[in-house]
KEZATI-759407 format. One line per 5 residues: their letters; for each residue x, y, z of C-alpha. Coordinates in nm, 3 decimals. Each point is the difference from the previous one (the first is absolute). Last residue first. Layout:
! residues N
a = X,Y,Z | ...
! end
This chain:
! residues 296
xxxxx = 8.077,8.592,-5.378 | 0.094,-0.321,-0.184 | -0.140,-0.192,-0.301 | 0.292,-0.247,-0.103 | 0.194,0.059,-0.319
xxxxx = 0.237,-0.232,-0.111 | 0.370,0.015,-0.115 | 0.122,0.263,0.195 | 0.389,-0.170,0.013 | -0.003,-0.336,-0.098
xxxxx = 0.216,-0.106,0.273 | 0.210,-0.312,-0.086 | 0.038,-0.373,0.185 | 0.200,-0.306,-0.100 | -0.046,-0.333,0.194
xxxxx = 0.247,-0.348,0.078 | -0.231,-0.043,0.257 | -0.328,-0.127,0.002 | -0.371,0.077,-0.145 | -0.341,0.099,0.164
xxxxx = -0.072,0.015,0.375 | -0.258,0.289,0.005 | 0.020,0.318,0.297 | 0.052,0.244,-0.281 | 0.287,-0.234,-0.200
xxxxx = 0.128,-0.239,0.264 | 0.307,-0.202,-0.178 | 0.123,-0.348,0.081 | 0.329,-0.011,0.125 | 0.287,-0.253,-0.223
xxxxx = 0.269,-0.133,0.253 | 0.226,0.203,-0.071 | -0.124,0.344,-0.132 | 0.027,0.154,-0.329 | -0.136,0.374,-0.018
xxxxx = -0.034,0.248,-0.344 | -0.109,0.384,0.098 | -0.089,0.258,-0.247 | -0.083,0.342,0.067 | 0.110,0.051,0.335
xxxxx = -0.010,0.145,0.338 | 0.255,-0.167,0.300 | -0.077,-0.084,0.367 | 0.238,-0.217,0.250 | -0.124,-0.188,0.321
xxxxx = 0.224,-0.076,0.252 | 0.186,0.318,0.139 | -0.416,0.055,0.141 | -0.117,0.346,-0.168 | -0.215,-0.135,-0.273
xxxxx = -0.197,-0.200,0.291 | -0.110,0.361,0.097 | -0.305,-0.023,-0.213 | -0.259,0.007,0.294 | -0.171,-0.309,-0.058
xxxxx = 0.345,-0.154,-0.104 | 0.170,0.086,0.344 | -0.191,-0.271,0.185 | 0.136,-0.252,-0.159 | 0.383,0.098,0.132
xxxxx = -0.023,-0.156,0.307 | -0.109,-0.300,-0.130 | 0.218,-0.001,-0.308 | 0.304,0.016,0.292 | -0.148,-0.269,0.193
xxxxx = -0.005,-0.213,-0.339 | 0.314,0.041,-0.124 | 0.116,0.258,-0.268 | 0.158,-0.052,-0.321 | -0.069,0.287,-0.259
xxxxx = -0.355,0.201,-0.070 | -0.053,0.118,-0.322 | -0.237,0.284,-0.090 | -0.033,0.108,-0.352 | -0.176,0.275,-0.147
xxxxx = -0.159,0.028,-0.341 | 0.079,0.277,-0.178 | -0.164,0.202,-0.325 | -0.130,0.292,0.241 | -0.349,-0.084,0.005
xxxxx = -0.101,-0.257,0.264 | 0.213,0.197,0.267 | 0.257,-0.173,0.277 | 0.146,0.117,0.272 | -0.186,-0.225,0.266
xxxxx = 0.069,-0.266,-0.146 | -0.131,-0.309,0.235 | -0.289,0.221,0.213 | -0.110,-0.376,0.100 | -0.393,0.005,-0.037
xxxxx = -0.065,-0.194,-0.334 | 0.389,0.066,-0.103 | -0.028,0.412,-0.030 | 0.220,0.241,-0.165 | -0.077,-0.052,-0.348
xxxxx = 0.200,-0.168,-0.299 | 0.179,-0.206,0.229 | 0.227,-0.295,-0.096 | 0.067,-0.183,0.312 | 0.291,-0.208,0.066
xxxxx = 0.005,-0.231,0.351 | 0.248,-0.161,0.197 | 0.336,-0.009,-0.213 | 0.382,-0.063,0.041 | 0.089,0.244,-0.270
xxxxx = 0.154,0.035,-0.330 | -0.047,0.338,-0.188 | 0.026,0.010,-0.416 | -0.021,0.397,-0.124 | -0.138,0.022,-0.305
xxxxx = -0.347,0.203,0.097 | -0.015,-0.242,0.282 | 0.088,-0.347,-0.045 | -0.010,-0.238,0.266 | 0.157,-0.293,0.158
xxxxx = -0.167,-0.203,0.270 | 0.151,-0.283,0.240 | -0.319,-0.081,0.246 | -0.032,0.076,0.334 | -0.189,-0.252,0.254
xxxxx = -0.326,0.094,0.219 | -0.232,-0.268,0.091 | -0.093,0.119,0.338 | -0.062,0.316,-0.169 | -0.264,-0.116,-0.209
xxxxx = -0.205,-0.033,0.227 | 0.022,0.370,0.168 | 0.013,0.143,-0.347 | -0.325,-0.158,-0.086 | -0.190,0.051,0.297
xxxxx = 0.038,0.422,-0.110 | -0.075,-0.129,-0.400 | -0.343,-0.096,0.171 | -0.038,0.314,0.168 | -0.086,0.119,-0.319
xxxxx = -0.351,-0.195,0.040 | -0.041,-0.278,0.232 | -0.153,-0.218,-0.277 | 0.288,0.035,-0.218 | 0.187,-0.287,0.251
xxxxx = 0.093,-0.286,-0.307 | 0.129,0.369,-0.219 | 0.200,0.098,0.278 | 0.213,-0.297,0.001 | 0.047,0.056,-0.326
xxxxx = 0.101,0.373,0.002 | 0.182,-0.083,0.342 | 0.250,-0.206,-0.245 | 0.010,0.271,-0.294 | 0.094,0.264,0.232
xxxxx = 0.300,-0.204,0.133 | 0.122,-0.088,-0.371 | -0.185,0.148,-0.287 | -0.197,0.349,0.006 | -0.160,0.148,-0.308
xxxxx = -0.179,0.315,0.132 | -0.338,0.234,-0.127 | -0.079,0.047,-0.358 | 0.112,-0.335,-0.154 | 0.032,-0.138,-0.344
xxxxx = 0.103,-0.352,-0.079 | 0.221,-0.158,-0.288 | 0.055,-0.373,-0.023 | 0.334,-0.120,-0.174 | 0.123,-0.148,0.313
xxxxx = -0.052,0.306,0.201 | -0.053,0.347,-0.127 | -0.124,0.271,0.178 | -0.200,0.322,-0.076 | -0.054,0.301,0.243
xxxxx = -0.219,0.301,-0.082 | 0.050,0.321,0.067 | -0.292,0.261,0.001 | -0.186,0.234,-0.205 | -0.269,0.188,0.084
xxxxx = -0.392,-0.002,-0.081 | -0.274,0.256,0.103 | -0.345,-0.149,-0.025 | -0.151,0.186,0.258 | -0.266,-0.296,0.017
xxxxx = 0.297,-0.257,0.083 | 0.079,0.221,0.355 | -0.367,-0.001,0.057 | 0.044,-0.341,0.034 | 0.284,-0.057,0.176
xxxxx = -0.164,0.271,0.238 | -0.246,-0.259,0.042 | 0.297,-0.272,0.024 | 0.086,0.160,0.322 | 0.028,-0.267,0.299
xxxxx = 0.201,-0.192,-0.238 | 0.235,0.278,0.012 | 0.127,0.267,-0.284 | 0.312,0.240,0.041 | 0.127,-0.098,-0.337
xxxxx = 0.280,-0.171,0.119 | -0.225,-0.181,0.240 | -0.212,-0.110,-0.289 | 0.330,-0.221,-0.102 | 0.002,-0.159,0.279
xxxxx = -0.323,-0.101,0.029 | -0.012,-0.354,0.162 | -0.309,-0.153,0.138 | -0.248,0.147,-0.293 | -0.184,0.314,-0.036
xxxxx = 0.164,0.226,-0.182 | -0.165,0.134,-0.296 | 0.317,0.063,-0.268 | -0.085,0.162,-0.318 | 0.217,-0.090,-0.282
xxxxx = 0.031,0.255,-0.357 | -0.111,-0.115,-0.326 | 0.191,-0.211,-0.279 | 0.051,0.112,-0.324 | 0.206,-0.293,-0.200
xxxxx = -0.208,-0.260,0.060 | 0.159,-0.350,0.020 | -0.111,-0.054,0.412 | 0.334,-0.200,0.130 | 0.084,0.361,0.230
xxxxx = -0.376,0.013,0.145 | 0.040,-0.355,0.079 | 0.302,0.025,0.199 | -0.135,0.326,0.138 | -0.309,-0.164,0.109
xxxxx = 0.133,-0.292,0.153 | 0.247,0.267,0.204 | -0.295,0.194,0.124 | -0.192,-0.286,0.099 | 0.282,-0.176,0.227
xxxxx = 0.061,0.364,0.140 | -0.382,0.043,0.126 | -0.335,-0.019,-0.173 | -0.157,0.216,-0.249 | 0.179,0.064,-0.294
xxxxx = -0.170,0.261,-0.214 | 0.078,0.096,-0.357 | -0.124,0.336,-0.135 | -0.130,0.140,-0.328 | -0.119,-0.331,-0.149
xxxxx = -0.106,-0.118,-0.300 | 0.342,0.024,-0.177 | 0.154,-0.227,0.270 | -0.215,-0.298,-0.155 | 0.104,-0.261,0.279
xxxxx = 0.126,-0.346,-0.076 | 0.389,0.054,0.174 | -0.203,0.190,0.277 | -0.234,-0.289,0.119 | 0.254,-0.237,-0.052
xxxxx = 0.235,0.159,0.247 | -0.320,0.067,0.231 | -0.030,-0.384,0.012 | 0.337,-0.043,0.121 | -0.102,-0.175,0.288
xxxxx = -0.362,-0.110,-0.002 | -0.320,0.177,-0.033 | -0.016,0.359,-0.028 | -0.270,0.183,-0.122 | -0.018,0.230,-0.261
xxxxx = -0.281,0.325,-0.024 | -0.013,0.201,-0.247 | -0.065,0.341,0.125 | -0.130,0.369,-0.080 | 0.110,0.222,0.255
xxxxx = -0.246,0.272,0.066 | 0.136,0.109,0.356 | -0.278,-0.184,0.158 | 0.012,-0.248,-0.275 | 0.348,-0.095,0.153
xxxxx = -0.087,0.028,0.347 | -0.345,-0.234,-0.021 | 0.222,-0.287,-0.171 | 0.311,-0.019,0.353 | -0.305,0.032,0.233
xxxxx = -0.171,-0.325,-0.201 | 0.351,-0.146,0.038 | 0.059,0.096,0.314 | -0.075,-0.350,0.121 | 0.208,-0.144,-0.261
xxxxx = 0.280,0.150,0.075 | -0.006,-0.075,0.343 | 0.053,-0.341,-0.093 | 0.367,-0.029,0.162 | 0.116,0.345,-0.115
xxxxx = -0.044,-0.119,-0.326 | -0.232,-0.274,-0.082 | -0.194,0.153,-0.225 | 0.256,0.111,-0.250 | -0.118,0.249,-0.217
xxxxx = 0.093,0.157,-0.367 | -0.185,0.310,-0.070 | 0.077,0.076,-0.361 | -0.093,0.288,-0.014 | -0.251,0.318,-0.165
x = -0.025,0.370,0.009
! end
């Protein structure tokens, strides 16, 4: 058996690197042949994938957290070859959301590992946006709006971790203001006085349990939209997203479908897998099962 092993080293705040050596002695202790690519510089795993030679490998690895994940999808969906192998996740970054959903933890990534060795692929969903001519692929969210905002914030505090997107809701809540969005679901056009939208192909948002109903195979994405509210009551109501009983409060409104289309006024910038790529006007789809990922 052999992968592509693509690596960011400065995952998990460095501690990727440290376990590097850890990370090299697990794979050939389960007779993993690897080539090994290193990260450098945003979007560097993008261009690591779109240049690949799939056909030489049985397995590709990302190795990092969301941020890696989705640079490696993007670039594993611009690669020309027309047979292209299954995606191993090793979890070991700040953000993991999409490990979660298949009951894997940073603390974990041996099992990761042995996990990849089984070699025993399933399909999943995948998300793909549009915005301003640009198309994107995601495996995790797409938020925009209120979850968009702490997504930024959260990105200038990644050194405390997940927490981080924690100090982000509490800043950005002092500078909370509803926007005008209208939104096509399936067809169906819905105005609203907004807050946030999130686009969820899996049930977690880093560690906010944010659809808690949805599954990464069932050709659905599920979206959570949370109307006018003022601060106190987003306060109050915070601590219901850990939980997954924010889809209870009379404010916030969830829907499944296929293909989604959103205008919002003023323009929101969009937070694909805990990025900060593309605006409003956008146009999203479920490609239902259309990538394998090595699971248990």
């Amino acid at each position: 058996m052999k992968v592509l092993l693509v690596y960011n080293p400065f995952a998990g705040h460095g501690r990727a690197k440290k376990i590097l050596p850890e990370v090299e002695a697990e794979f050939t202790k389960h007779n993993i042949e690897f080539d090994l690519r290193l990260t450098d510089y945003p979007e560097h795993a993008t261009e690591i994938m779109k240049e690949a030679k799939f056909k030489t490998y049985d397995a590709i690895i990302a190795a990092g957290g969301d941020g890696t994940l989705f640079e490696v999808i993007n670039g594993y969906y611009i690669n020309s070859a027309r047979k292209k192998p299954p995606i191993g996740i090793l979890p070991i970054g700040t953000g993991n959301a999409f490990a979660r959903d298949l009951e894997l933890h940073v603390s974990k990534w041996k099992e990761a590992i042995a996990i990849i060795a089984q070699m025993k692929p399933r399909k999943v969903d995948v998300g793909k946006y549009t915005s301003h001519g640009q198309s994107y692929y995601f495996l995790n969210i797409l938020g925009l709006g209120f979850v968009a905002d702490v997504g930024k914030t959260a990105k200038k505090l990644k050194i405390f971790g997940n927490i981080s997107y924690t100090f982000g809701v509490l800043y950005q809540m002092l500078m909370l203001k509803p926007f005008k969005l209208k939104i096509e679901i399936d067809g169906e056009l819905i105005e609203r006085d907004n807050i946030f939208v999130e686009i969820s192909n899996t049930t977690y948002t880093a560690n906010f349990y944010m659809a808690p109903n949805a599954k990464i195979d069932d050709g659905l994405l599920d979206i959570t939209l949370l109307g006018k509210m003022g601060r106190i009551g987003l306060l109050k109501a915070f601590p219901k997203v850990f939980t997954g009983e924010h889809i209870h409060l009379p404010e916030v409104e969830t829907f499944t479908a296929k293909h989604i289309k959103i205008t919002t006024y003023p323009p929101k910038v969009l937070t694909p897998d805990g990025e900060l790529i593309g605006t409003t006007p956008v146009e999203i789809e479920c490609l239902h099962q259309d990538i394998e990922v090595l699971w248990k």
